[in-house]
C-alpha positions as CSV (number, residue, x, y, z in Angstrom):
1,X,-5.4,6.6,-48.3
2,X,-8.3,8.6,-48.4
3,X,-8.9,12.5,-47.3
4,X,-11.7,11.4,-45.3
5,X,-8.9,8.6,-43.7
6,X,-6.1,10.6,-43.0
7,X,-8.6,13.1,-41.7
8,X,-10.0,10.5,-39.0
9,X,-6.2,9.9,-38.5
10,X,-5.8,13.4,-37.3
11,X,-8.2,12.9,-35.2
12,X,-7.9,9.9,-33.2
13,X,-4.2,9.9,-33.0
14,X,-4.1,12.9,-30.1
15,X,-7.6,11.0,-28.9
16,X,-5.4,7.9,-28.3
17,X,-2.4,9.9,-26.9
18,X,-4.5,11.4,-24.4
19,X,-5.6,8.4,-23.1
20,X,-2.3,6.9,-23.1
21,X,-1.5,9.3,-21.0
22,X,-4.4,9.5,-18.1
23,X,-3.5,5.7,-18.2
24,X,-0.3,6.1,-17.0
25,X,-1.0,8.5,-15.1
26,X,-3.2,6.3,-13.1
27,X,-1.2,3.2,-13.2
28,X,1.6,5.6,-11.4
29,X,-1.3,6.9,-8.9
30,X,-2.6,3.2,-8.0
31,X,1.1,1.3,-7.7
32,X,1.9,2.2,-4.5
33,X,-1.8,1.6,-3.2
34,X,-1.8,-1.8,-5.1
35,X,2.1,-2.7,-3.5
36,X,0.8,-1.7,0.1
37,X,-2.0,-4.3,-0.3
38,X,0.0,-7.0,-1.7
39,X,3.3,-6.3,1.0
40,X,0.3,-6.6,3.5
41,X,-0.3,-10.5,2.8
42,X,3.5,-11.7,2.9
43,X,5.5,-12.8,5.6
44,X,8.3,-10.7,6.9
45,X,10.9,-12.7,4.9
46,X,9.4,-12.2,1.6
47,X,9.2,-8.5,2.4
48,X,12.9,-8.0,2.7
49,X,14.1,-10.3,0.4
50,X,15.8,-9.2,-2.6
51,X,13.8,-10.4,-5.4
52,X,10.5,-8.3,-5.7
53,X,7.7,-9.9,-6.6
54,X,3.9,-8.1,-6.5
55,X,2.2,-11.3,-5.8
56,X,2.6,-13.1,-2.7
57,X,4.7,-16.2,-3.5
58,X,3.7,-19.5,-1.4
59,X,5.4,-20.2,1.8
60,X,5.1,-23.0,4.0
61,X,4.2,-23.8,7.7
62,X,4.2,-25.4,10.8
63,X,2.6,-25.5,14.4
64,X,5.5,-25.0,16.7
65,X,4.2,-25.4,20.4
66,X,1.1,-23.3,19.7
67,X,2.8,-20.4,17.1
68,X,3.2,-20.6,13.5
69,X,6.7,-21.1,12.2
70,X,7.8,-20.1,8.2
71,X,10.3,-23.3,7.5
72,X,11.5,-24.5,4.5
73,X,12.8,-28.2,3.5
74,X,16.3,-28.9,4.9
75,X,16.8,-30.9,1.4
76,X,16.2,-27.6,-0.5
77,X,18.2,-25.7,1.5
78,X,21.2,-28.2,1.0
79,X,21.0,-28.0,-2.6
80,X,20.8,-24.8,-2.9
81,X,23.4,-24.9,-0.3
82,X,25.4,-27.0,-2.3
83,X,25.1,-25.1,-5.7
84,X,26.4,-21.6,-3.9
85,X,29.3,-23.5,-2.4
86,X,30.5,-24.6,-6.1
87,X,29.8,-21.3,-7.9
88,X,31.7,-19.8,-5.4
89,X,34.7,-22.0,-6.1
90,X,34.4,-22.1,-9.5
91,X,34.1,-18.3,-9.7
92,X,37.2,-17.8,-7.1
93,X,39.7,-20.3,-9.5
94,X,38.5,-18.5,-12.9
95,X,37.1,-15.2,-12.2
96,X,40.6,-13.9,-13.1
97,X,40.8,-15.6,-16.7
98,X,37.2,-14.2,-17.3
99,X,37.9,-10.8,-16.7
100,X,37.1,-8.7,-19.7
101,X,34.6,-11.4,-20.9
102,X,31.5,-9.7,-19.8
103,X,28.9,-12.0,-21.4
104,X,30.7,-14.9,-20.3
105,X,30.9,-13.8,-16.5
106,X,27.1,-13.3,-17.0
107,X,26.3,-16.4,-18.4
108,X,28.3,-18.3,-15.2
109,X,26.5,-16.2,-12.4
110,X,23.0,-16.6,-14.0
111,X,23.3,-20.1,-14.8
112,X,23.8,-20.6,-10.9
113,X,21.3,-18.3,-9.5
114,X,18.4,-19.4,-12.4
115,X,19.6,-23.3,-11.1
116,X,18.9,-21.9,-6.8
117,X,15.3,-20.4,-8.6
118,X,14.6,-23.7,-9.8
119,X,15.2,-25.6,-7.2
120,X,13.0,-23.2,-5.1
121,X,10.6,-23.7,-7.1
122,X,10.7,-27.3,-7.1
123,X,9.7,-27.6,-3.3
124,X,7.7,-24.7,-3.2
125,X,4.0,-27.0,-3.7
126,X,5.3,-30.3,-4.2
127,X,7.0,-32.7,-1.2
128,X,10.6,-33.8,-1.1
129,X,9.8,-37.1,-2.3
130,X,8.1,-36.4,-5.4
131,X,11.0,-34.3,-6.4
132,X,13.9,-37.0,-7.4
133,X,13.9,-37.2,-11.1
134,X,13.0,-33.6,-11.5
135,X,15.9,-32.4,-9.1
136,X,18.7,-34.6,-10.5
137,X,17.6,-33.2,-13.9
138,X,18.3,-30.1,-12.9
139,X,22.1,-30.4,-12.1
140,X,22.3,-32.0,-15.8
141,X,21.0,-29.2,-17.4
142,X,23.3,-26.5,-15.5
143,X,26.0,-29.4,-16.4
144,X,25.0,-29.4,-20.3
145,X,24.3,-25.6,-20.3
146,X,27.7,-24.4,-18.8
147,X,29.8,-26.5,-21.3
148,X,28.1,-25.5,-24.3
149,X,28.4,-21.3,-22.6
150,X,32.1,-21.4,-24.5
151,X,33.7,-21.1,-20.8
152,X,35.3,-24.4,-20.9
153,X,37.4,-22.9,-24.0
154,X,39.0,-20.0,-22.4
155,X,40.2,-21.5,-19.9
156,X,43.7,-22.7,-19.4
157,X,44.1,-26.3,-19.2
158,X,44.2,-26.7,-15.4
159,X,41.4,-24.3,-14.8
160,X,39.3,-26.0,-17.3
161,X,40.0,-29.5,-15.7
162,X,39.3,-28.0,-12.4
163,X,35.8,-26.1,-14.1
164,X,34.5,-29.7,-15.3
165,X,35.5,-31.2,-12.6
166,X,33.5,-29.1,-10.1
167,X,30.4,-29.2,-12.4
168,X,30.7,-33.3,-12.3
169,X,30.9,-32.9,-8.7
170,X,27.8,-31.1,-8.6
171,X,25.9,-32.8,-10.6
172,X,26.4,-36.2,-8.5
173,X,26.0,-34.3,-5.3
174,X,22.6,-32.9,-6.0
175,X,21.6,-36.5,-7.5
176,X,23.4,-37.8,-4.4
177,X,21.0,-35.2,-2.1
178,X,18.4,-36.0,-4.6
179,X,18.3,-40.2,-3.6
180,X,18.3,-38.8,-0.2
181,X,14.8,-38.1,-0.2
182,X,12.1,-40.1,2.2
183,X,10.1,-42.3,0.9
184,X,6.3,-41.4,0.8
185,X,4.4,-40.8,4.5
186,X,7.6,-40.8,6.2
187,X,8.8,-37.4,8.7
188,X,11.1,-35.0,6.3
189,X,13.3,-32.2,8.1
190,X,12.0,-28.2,7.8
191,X,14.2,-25.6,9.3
192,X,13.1,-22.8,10.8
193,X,13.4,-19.8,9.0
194,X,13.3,-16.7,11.1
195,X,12.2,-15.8,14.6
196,X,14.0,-16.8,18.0
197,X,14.1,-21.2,16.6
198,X,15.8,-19.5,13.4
199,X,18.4,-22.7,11.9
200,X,16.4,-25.2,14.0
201,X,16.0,-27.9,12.1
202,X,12.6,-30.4,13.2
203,X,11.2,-33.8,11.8
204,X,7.6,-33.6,10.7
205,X,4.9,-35.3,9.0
206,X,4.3,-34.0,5.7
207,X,1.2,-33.0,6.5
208,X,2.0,-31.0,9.4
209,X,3.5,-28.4,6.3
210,X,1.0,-25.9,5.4
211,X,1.4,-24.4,2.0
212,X,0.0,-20.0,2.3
213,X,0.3,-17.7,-0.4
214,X,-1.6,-14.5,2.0
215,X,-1.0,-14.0,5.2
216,X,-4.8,-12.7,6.5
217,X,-3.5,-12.9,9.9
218,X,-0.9,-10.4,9.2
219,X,-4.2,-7.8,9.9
220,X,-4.9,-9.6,13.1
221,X,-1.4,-9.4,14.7
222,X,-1.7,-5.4,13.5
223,X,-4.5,-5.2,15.1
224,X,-3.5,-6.6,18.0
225,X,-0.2,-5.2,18.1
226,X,-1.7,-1.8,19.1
227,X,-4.8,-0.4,20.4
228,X,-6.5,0.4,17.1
229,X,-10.4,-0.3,18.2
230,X,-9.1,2.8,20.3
231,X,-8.1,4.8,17.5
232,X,-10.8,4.2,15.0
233,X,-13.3,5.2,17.3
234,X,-11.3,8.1,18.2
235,X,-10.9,8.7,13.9
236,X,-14.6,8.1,13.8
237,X,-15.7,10.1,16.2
238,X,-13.9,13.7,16.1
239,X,-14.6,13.8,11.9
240,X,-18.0,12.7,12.3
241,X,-18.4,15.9,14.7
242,X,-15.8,18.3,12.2
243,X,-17.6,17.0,9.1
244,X,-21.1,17.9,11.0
245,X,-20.4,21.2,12.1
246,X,-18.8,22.3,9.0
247,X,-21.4,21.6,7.2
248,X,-23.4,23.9,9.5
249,X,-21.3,26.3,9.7
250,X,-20.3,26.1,6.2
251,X,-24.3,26.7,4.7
252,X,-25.2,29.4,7.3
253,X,-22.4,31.3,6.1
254,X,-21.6,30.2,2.3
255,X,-26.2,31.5,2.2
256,X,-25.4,34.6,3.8
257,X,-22.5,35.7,1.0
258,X,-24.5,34.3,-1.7
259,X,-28.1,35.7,-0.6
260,X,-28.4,38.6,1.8
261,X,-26.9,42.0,1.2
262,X,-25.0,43.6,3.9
263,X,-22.4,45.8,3.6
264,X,-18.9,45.0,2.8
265,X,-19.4,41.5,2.0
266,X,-17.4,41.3,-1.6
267,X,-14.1,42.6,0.5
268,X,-15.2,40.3,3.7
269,X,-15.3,37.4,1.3
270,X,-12.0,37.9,-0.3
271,X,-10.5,38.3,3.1
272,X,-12.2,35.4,3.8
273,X,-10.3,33.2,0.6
274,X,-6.6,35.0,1.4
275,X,-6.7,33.4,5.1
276,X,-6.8,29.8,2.7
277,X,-2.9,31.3,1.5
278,X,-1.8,31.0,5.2
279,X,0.1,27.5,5.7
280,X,-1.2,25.8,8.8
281,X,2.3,25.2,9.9
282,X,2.7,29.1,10.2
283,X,-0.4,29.4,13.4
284,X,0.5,26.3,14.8
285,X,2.2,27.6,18.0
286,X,-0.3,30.4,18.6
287,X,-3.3,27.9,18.4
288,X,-1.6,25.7,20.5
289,X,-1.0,28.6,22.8
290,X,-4.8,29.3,23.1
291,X,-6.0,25.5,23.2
292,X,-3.5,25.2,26.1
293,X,-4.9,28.8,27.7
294,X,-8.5,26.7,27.3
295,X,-7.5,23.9,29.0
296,X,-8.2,21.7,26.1
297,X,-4.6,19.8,25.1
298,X,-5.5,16.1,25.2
299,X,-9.2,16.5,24.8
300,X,-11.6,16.0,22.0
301,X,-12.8,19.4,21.8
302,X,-9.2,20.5,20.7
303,X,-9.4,18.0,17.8
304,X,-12.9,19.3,17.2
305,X,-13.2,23.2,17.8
306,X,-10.7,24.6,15.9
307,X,-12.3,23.1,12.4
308,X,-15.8,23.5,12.7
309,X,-15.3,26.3,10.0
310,X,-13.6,26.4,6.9
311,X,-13.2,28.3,3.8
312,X,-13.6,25.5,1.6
313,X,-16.7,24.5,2.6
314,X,-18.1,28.0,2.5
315,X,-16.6,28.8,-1.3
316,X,-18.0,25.7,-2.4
317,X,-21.6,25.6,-0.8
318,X,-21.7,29.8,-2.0
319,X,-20.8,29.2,-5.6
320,X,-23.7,26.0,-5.8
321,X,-26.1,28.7,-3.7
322,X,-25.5,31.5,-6.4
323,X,-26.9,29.2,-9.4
324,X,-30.2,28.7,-7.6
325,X,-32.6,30.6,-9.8
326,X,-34.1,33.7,-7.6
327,X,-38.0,32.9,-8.3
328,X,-37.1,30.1,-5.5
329,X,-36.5,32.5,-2.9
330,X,-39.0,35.0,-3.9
331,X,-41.1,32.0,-3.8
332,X,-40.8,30.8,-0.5
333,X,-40.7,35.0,0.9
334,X,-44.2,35.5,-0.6
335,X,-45.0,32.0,1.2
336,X,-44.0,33.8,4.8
337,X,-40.5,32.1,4.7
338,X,-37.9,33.9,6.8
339,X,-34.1,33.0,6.0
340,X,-33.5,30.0,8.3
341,X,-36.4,28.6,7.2
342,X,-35.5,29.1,3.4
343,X,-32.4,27.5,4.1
344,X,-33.0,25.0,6.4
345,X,-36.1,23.4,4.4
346,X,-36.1,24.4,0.7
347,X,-31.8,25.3,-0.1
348,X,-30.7,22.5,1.7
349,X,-33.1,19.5,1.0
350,X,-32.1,20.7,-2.8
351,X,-28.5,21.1,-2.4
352,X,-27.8,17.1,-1.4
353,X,-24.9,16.6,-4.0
354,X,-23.0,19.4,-2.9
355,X,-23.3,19.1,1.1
356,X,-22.6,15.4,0.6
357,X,-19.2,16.5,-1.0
358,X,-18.2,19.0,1.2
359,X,-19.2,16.5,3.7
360,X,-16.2,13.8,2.1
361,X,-13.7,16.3,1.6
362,X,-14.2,17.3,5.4
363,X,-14.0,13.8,6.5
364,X,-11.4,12.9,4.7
365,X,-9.3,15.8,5.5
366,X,-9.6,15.3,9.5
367,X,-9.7,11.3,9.1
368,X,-6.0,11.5,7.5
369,X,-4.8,14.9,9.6
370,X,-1.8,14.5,11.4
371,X,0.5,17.4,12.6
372,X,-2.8,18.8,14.7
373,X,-3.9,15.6,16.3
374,X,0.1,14.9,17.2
375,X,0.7,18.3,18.3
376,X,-2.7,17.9,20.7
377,X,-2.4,14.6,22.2
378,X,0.1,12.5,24.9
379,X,-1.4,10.0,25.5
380,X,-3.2,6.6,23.4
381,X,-6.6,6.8,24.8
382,X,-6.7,10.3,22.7
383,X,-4.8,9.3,20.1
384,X,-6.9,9.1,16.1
385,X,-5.8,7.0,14.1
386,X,-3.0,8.6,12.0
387,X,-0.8,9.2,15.0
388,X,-1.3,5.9,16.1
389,X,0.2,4.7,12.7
390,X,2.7,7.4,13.1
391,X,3.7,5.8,16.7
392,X,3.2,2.2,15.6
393,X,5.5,2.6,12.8
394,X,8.2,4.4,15.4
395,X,7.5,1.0,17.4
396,X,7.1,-2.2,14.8
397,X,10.7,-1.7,13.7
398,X,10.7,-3.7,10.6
399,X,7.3,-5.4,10.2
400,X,6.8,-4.1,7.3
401,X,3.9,-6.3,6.5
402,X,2.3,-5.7,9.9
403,X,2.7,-1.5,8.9
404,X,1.3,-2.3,5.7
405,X,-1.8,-4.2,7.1
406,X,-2.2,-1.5,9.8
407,X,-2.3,1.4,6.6
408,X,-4.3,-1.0,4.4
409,X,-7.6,-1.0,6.9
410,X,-6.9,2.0,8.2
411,X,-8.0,3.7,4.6
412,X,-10.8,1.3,3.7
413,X,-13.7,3.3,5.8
414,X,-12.4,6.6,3.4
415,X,-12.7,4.0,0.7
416,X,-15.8,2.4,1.0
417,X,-17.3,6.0,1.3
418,X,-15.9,6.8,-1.5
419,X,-17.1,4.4,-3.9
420,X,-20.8,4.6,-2.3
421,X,-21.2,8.3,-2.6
422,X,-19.5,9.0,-5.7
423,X,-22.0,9.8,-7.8
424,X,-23.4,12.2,-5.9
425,X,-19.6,13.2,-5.3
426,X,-19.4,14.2,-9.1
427,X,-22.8,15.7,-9.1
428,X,-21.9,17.9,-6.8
429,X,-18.4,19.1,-7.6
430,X,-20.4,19.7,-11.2
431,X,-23.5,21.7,-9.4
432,X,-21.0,23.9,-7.5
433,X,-19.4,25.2,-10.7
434,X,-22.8,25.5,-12.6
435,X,-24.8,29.0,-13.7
436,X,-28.4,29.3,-13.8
């Protein structure tokens, strides 16, 4: 290898680890969105069912006197019926003369659950009667792969009569279920899988069975499930107002530290940064004391007034202020401009970037705020949207997939704001750190 190889080597080896890395680092970040989404299109049995799966598997369906009804084939659920009945018998009369054979205990339970798996997936998007052949093959090749697993010879000779003799039996019972199937066009029998019907079993046409992988109306029952218009426009409206006078407040004074000279301002502005040391937790009660002394619990102007100014937003807006080359303001002072007018109509219609991100982060902030708004409001017509997550998780119980849906639109204004402003999101955290 060359010097000029190796060298390159060097190089590109940390390069790639680096990027390995941020990778994983992102794929750790994005899981849990990417799980919230996918939990969001599945049905409430999928969600608490053992075996995790990121993809919505397909379910099936039926009209049941107007609602929708998750069923499954009664023939499916008799063979796999039928296949737990005999591993359990089998595993009850030899589990003892197995002990200490690890592998082989393995080998029995997993032949038996990968046999349930494939007779799931079997019915899962064909009919019961296209499934004869394939179904009766499937007991012989549990049959053929248990003998050949090396059980059969250490067993005793009564427990391995008894082990071939229940694999023979289900063998010709699953063929025997198998035959059973209806013919083509006629009803077949779907049971009910969960709900108050749960274990019904009903005869339908086969093409009264709808076959869904995602559930879109999971987001509609959400929806409906709790007043939500209600809180997005609640959302909407109080960090449209915060993000506004923030802003406002935010240039006035962040052009004020960075421009004027008064005295005391380097100590005001520090002061200023230590009050961002102060957990919010810790001046929770005495705000709440004033709000209340105002008059204001349960209003919009207590989810509204106390944020209207904020350190962030004045560090940020100063530090993008103080790279602003001076022959612009000494510019606009020979042209007669006083202050207000330098700010309002040269600093600010130059400054886009960086008001447009102090602008997200405000929103942001107050769209996903939650010990405040909870604090400040009893009752739903006040309610933003956060507590009325908070609350309608307290009240789904376990509908996971209806929480889910509920969290999965409730962040997709903050995305789609996101992804349309973020260039000039990056330009601006850039700006603010820049020296003329």
């Amino acid at each position: 290898m060359s010097k000029k190889a190796a060298k390159n080597r060097k190089i590109i080896s940390p390069r790639v680890m680096i990027y390995l890395v941020l990778t994983a680092g992102a794929v750790t970040m994005v899981f849990p969105f990417v799980w919230m989404i996918s939990t969001s299109f599945k049905s409430s049995l999928e969600v608490l069912s053992a075996r995790v799966s990121l993809i919505p598997e397909a379910k099936k369906y039926i009209r049941v006197e107007g609602s929708r009804e998750q069923v499954e084939f009664a023939l499916a659920l008799e063979m796999e019926g039928e296949v737990t009945r005999k591993e359990g018998d089998i595993a009850g009369r030899i589990g003892g003369e197995l002990s200490g054979r690890a592998e082989l205990q393995a080998e029995l339970s997993n032949t038996f659950s990968d046999l349930r798996l494939e007779i799931e997936k079997l019915f899962r998007h064909r009919p019961p009667e296209d499934i004869r052949e394939a179904s009766a093959r499937l007991g012989e090749e549990a049959v053929r792969r248990l003998r050949a697993s090396g059980i059969p010879e250490v067993l005793a000779p009564d427990s391995r009569t008894y082990f071939l003799s229940r694999l023979l039996s289900l063998r010709e019972n699953l063929d025997r279920l198998a035959d059973s199937t209806p013919a083509p066009g006629e009803p077949v029998a779907v049971v009910i899988l969960a709900g108050e019907r749960r274990g019904e079993v009903i005869s339908v046409a086969p093409g009264e069975v709808i076959r869904k992988r995602f559930l879109w109306e999971n987001f509609k029952k959400a929806w409906q499930a709790a007043p939500f218009a209600r809180y997005f426009f609640n959302s909407i409206l109080v960090s449209s107002l915060v993000t506004i006078g923030q802003v406002l407040t935010s240039a006035l004074a962040a052009y004020a530290f960075a421009r004027m000279k008064f005295p005391f301002k380097e100590p005001l502005f520090l002061l200023l940064l230590a009050t961002m040391m102060i957990p919010s937790q810790v001046i929770l009660i005495p705000n709440y004391a004033i709000i209340s002394w105002l008059g204001w619990v349960n209003t919009y102007a207590a989810l509204v007034v106390p944020f209207l100014g904020a350190v962030f937003g004045i560090y940020f807006m100063r530090q993008h202020f103080e790279t602003l080359p001076q022959d612009l303001f000494d510019a606009a002072s020979i042209d007669g401009c006083g202050r207000l007018r330098t700010l309002f109509q040269i600093v600010l219609p130059i400054s886009g970037p960086v008001i447009l991100t102090v602008s997200l982060f405000t929103f942001i902030m107050i769209w996903n705020s939650l010990l405040w708004p909870l604090v400040m409001t009893n009752t739903p017509e006040m309610r933003p949207l956060q507590v009325g997550l908070a609350v309608f998780n307290q009240e789904s119980g376990t509908d996971w997939e209806l929480l889910m849906s509920a969290s999965t639109f409730s962040i997709l204004p903050l995305l789609i704001i996101f992804f349309v402003a973020q260039k000039h999101f990056v330009e601006g955290i850039t700006r603010s750190g820049m020296k003329s």
